[in-house]
C-alpha positions as a printed Julia matrix, in Angstrom:
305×3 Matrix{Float64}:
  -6.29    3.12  -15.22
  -3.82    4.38  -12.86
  -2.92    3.8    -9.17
  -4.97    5.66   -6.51
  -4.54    5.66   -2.54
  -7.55    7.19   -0.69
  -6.51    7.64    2.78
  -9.79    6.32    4.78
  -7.83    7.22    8.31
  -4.61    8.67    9.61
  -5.45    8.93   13.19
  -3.69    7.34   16.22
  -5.32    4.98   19.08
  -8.5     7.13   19.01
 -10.86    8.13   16.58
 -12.09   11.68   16.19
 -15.16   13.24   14.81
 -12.46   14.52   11.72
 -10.42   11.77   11.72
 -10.85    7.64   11.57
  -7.95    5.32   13.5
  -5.49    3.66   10.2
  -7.1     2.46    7.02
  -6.13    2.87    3.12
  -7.88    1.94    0.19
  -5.13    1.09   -2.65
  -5.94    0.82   -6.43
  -3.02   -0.56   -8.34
  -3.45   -2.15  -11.53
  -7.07   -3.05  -11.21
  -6.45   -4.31   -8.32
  -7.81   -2.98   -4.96
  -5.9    -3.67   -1.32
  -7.28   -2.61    2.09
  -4.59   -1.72    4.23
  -5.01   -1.83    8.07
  -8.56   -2.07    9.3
  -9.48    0.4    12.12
 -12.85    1.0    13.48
 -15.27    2.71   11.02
 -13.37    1.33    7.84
 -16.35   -0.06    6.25
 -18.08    3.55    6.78
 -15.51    5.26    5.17
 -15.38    3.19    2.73
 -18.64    4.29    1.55
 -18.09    8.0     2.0
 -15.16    7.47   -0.25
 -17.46    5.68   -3.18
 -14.83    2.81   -2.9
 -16.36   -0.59   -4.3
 -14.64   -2.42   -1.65
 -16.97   -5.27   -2.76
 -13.72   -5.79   -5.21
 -11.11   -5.7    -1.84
 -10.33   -9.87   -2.02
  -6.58   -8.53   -0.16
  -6.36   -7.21    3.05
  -3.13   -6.21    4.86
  -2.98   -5.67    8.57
   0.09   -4.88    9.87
   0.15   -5.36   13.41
  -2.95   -6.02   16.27
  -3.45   -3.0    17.87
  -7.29   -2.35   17.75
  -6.48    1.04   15.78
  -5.41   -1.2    13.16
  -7.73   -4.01   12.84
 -11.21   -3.85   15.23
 -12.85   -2.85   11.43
 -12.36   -6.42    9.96
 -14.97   -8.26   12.02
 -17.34   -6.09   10.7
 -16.58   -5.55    7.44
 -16.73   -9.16    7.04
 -19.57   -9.55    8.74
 -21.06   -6.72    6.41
 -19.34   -9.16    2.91
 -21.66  -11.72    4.13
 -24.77   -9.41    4.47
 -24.04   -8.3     1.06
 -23.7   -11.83   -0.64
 -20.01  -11.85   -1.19
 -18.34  -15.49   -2.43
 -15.34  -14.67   -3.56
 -12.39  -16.08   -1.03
 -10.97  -13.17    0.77
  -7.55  -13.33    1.57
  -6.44  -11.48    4.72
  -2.52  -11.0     5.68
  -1.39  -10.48    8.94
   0.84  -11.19   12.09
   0.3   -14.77   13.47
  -2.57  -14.92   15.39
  -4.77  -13.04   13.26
  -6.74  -16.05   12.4
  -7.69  -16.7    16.09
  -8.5   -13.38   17.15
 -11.12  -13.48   13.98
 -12.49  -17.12   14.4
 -12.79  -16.37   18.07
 -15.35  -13.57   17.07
 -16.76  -15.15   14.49
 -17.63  -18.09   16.58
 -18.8   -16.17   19.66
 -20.51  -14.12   18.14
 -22.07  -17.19   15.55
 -21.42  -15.02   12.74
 -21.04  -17.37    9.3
 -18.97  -16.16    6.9
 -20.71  -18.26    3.52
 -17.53  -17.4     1.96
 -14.1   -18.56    2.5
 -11.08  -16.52    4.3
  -7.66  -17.37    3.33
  -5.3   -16.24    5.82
  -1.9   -16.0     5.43
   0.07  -15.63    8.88
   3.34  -13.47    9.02
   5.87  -13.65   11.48
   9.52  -13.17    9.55
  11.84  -10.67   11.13
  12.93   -9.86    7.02
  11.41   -8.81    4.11
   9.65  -11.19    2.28
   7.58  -11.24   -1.06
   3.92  -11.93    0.21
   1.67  -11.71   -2.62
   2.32  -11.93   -6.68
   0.62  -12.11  -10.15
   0.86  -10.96  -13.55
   0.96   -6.97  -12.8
   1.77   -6.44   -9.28
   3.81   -7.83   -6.29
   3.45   -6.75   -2.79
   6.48   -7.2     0.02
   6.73   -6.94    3.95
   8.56   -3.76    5.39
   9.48   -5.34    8.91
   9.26   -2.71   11.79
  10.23   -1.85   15.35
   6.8    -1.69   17.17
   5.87   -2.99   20.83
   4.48   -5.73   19.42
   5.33   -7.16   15.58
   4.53   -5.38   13.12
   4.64   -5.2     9.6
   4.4    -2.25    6.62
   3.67   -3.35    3.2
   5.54   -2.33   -0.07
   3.11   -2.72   -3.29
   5.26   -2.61   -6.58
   4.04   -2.33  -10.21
   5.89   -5.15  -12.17
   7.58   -3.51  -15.48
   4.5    -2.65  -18.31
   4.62   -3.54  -21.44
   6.31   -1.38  -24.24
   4.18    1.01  -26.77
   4.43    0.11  -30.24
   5.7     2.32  -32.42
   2.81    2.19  -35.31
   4.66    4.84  -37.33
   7.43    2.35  -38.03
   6.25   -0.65  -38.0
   4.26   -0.06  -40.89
   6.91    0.04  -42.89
   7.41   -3.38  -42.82
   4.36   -5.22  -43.79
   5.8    -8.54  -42.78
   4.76   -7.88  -38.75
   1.16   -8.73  -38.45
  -1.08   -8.14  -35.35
  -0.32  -11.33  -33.83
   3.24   -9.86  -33.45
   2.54   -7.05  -31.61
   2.25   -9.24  -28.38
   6.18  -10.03  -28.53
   7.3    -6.69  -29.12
   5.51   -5.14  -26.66
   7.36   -7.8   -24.13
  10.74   -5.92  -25.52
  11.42   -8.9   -28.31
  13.5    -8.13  -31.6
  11.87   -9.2   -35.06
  13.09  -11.25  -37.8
  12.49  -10.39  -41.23
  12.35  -13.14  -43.68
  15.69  -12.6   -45.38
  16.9   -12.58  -41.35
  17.79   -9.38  -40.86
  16.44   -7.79  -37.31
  14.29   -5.05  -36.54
  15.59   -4.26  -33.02
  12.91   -3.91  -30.69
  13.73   -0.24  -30.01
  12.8     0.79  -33.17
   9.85   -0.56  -33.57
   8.8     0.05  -29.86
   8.6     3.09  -27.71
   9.66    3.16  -23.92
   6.69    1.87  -21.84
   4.74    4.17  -18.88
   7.3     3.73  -15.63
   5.55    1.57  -13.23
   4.99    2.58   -9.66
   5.52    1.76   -6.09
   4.09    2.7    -2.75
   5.39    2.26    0.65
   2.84    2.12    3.75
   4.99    2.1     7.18
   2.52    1.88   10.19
   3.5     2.03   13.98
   7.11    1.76   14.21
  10.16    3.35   16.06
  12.34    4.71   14.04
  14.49    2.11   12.55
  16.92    2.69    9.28
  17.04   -0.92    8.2
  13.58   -0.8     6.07
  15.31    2.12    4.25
  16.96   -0.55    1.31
  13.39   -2.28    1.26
  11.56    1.27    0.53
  14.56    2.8    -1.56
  13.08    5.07   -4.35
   9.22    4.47   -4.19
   7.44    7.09   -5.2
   5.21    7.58   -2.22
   6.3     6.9     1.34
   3.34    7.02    3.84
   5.12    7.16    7.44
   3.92    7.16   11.03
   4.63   10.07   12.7
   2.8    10.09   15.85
   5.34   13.04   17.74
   7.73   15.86   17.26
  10.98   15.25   18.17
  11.2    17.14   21.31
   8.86   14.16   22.4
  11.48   11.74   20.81
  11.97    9.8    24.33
   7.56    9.42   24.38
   7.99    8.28   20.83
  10.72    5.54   21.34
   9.05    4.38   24.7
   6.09    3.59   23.39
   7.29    2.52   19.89
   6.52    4.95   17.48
   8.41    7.91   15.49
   8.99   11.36   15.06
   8.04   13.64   12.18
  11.73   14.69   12.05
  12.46   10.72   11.81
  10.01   10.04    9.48
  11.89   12.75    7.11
  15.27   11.42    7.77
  14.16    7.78    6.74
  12.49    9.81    3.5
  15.7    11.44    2.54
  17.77    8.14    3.3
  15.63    6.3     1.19
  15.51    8.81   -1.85
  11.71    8.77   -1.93
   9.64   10.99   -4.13
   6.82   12.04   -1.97
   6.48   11.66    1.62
   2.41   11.71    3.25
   2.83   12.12    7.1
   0.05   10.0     9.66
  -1.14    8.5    12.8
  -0.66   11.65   14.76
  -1.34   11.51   18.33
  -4.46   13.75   19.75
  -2.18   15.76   21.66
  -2.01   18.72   18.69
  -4.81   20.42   17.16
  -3.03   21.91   14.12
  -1.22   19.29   12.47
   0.74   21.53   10.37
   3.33   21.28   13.06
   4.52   17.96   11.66
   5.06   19.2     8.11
   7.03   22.03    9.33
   8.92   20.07   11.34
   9.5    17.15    8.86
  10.52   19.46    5.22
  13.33   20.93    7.24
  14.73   16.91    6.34
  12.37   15.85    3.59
  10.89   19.45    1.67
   8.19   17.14   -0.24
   6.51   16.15    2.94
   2.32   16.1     2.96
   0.07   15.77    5.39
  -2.78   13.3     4.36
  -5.99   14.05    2.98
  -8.74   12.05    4.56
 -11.25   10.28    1.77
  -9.33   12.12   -0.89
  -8.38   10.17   -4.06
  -4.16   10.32   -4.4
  -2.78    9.13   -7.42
   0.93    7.21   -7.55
   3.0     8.42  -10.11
């Protein structure tokens, strides 16, 4: 178990026979999230041995087609393949009618149900929770809105510490459940066994920040502060900074700044316009800010952590 992002896509507005338009495949927890949808996503999918037949979350964060002309036929594709689970899909409002207006066209039934859950808050806001992870809104500056998505590991459970607790054959299996939830134990003649004694400190949990299309814009810095993997748009270098804000997107310079403002432990670079063949260019420019900057490695496995 761990968490893994495979990069499916880092590409801007149009795909290349190296690189796909936007699209990450997250495992956190057991749990696997699509994020963004571009063209191709279901093909890379496969190349990357995902089992996206277990995706039942998928996170769009704005509707550019980069981002999002995938999902009719990846859906399209669940169907073919049987799927009934409910899939839930997250998204700016409107999302729902740009899909039902395909899917109706086009006659295309689902046999499965689709959840959506429209977004439209100008703040962050907690969008999806259970047991083991939670998953928040980074709002953004884009031409049109636009979202990035923070996924968070809730606190794990702590180890038990089988060397001492077998000193005390009063705890019996059945208490193992409260101590690894951090709880103190009572003896019979009441005196506690604090819980750090009997317990070890549990595996840090982890957090990952995706920031699509966006100028560059300092107020999601408190929403991403200290996750351990920033992935930032960085679709110029800075002596195009006056392109970048025009038509609403950042700098690899700006995406280091925000990186170093926010204390983040590893910053992966993406959505680079087709302008520059060697993309090196936007590390060099960005680890004069941010030293642990990375540029992303298509179909490639990452683990969080």
């Amino acid at each position: 178990m761990g968490t893994y992002l495979t990069i499916l896509g880092f590409n801007s507005a149009i795909p290349t026979i190296n690189s796909a338009p936007t699209a990450q495949f997250l495992e956190m927890e057991e749990r696997h999230f699509l994020i963004d949808c571009g063209e191709g996503t279901q093909v890379q999918l496969r190349k990357a041995k995902a089992r996206f037949s277990k995706i039942n979350h998928i996170f769009i964060s704005h509707l550019h087609g980069d981002h999002c002309f995938g999902l009719p036929g990846l859906i399209a594709s669940f169907r073919l393949l049987g799927r009934e689970t409910p899939l839930h899909i997250y998204g700016p409002k409107g999302i729902k009618e740009m899909l039902e207006t395909v899917f109706r066209l086009t006659e295309t039934h689902k046999g499965f149900e689709v959840v959506y859950h429209e977004l439209d808050k100008n703040y962050s806001e907690k969008i999806f929770e259970d047991n083991r992870v939670e998953v928040f809104t980074i709002p953004l500056d884009h031409r049109i809105y636009c979202n990035g998505y923070l996924f968070r590991e809730k606190p794990k459970e702590r180890h038990l510490n089988m060397q001492e607790i077998s000193k005390y054959p009063e705890i019996e299996t059945c208490d193992y459940h409260n101590l690894k939830l951090g709880k103190d134990f009572v003896l019979s003649d009441g005196y506690i066994l604090k819980n750090e004694v009997l317990t070890k400190e549990p595996a840090k949990s982890v957090s990952y920040a995706f920031c699509s299309d966006t100028r560059y814009f300092e107020s999601i810095v408190p929403v991403i502060e200290n996750v351990d993997v920033l992935y930032h748009e960085a679709t110029f270098l800075h002596d195009l900074k006056e392109m970048a804000d025009y038509t609403g997107h950042t700098t690899a310079l700006e995406a280091a700044r925000i990186a170093r403002k926010a204390n983040v432990g590893k910053l992966i670079l993406g959505h680079f316009s087709n302008r520059y063949g060697d993309l090196s260019v936007f590390t060099n420019e960005a680890r004069e800010i941010f030293p642990n900057t990375f540029l992303p490695k298509q179909l490639e496995p990452v683990k969080i952590g």
